[in-house]
N, C-alpha and C positions, 0 to 999 in steps of 0.2 A: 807425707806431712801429717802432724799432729794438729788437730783444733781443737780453738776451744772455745765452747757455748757457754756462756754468759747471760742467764737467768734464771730466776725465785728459782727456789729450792726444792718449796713444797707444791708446786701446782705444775698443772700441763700449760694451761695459757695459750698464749703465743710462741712458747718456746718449742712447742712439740710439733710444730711444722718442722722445723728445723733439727729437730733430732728424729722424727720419722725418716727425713730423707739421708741424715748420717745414718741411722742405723738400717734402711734397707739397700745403704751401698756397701754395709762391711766397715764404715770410714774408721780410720783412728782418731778420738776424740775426747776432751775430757769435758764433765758438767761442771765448771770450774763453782759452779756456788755449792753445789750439794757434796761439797769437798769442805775439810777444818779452813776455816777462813777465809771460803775463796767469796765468801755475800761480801766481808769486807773488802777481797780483793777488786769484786764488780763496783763497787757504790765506785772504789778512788779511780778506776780506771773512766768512770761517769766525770769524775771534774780532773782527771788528767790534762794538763795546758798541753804536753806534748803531741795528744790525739787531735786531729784537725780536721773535720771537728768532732769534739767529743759526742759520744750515742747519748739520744734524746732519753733514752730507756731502753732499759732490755726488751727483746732480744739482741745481745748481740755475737758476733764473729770473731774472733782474732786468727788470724791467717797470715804466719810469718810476721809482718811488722805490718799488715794488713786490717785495719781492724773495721768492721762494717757493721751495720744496723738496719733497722727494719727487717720486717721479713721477707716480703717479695722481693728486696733488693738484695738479701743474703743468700736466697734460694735463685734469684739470678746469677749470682758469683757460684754459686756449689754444684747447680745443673749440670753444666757440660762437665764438671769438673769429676763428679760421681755417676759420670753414665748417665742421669736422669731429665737431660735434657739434648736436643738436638745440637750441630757444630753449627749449623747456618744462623748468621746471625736472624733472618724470617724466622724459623724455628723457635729460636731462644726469645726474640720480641713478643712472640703469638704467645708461649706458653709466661713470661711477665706479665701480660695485659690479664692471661686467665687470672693467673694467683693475684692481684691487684684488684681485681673484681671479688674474688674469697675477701682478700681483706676487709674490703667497703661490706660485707656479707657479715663478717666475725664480728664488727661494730654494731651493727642490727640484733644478733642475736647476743650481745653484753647488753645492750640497750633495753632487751624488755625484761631486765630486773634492775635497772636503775637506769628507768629514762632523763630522770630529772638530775643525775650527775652522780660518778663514783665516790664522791666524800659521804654522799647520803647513806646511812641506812636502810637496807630495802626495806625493812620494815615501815619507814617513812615515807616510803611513794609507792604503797601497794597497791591502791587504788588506782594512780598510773602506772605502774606496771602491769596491771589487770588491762587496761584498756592497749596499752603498746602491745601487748603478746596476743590478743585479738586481732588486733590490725597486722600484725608481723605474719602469724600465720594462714590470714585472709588474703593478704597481698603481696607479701615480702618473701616468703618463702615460696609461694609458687612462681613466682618472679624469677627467683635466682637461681633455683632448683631445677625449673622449667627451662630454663636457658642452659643448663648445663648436660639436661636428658635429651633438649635438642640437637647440641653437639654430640654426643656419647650415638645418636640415631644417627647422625652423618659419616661418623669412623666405619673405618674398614678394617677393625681388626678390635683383642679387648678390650683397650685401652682407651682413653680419651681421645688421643694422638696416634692412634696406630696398632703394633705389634709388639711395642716394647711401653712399659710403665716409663711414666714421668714423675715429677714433682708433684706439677698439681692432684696425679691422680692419687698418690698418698694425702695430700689437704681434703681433697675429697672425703677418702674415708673417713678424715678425722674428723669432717665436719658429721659425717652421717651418725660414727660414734658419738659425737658431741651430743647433737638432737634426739637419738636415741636416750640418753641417761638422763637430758635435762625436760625434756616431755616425753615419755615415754610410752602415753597414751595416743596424744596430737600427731607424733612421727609415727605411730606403728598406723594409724588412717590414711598418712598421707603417703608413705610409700607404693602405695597401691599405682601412684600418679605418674613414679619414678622408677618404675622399674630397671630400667638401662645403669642409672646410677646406684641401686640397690646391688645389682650383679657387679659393677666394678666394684663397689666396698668389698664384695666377697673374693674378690679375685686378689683383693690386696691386702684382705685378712691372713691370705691360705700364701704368700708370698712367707719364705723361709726366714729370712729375718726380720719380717715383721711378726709372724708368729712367735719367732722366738723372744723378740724383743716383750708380746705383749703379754709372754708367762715370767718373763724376766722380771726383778727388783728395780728393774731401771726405769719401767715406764710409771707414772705415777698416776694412782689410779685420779679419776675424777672426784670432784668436791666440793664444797657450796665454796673455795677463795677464788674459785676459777672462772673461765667466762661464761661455760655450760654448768649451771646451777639448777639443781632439781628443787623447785617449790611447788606443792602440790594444788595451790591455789590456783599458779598459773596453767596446770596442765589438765584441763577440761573439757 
């Protein structure tokens, strides 16, 4: 089967969960926006009456006449179906709640460059952004970080889950990538905390198609439109 992913053109975002895990299954896929008129093909398929109901926002799926949204819930549908998730529906629940947890996670960290709402300019809440990315990495990031190095210390193998990579453990890297680029002072202290999840990001670097993926044209590098944003103010 051919898919096909539905979001921005020019950023990683939210869409790069979902293409992490197409491209370190091999999948057949197309980026239907970073194609000649496929942004417009995304917005009409957004007020399509026929889609029931139509995606709130990208990211989304199309899968046969299948068309789904969000991302934990797209990565629930592509799991079992790319190897990257367990058959048991226990299995497939356990690893939803994890990336559902990432989610609530990815909100936090868009949040401390524009706590005060995405229409703002951050230049316009720098002052609360200064104060949210204090508190973020005070509390928030050992929080969610720390919950996830306690899981990685309870496995019995490299993986989050086991002996075989999953979903979440691609979200993983992308988030450690993310914190990396967008403080790249604040994460290189706090990894010391994380160890367990430092070694999985490596184990999902040195993975074949994501390596290849991440010398490839395809992955799009990071950038202040995205949700990891380097401002040097905030990284101190």
């Amino acid at each position: 089967m051919r898919y096909e992913l539905f979001y921005w053109p020019a950023i990683q975002g939210r869409g790069e969960y979902v293409r992490l895990a197409l491209e370190d299954a091999g999948a057949d896929y197309v980026d239907v926006a970073r194609r000649k008129g496929g942004e417009r093909r995304m917005m009409a398929m957004m007020e399509n009456r026929r889609v029931d109901p139509p995606p709130f926002a990208p990211p989304f799926l199309k899968a046969n006449k299948l068309v789904i949204a969000q991302v934990a819930n797209i990565l629930f549908y592509l799991g079992p179906r790319l190897g990257l998730a367990p058959k048991s529906e226990a299995g497939r629940l356990r690893l939803h709640q994890l990336q559902l947890t990432i989610a609530d996670f990815v909100v936090e960290i868009h949040d401390t460059h524009h706590p005060l709402g995405p229409t703002l300019y951050y230049e316009d809440q720098r002052p609360q952004g200064k104060r949210r990315t204090e508190e973020f990495w005070k509390a928030r990031v050992p929080k969610f970080l720390g919950y996830f190095e306690t899981l990685a210390a309870r496995g019995n193998g490299p993986y989050l889950d086991g002996r075989r990579a999953n979903y979440v453990d691609l979200s993983l890297f992308q988030i450690v990538e993310g914190l990396r680029y967008a403080f790249p002072k604040r994460m290189a202290r706090f990894e010391r905390k994380i160890p367990r999840i430092v070694a999985l990001h490596a184990r999902v670097a040195a993975r074949p198609n994501i390596a290849a993926y991440a010398q490839s044209g395809r992955r799009i590098p990071f950038n202040t439109d995205g949700i990891f944003r380097h401002y040097a103010a905030l990284d101190e």
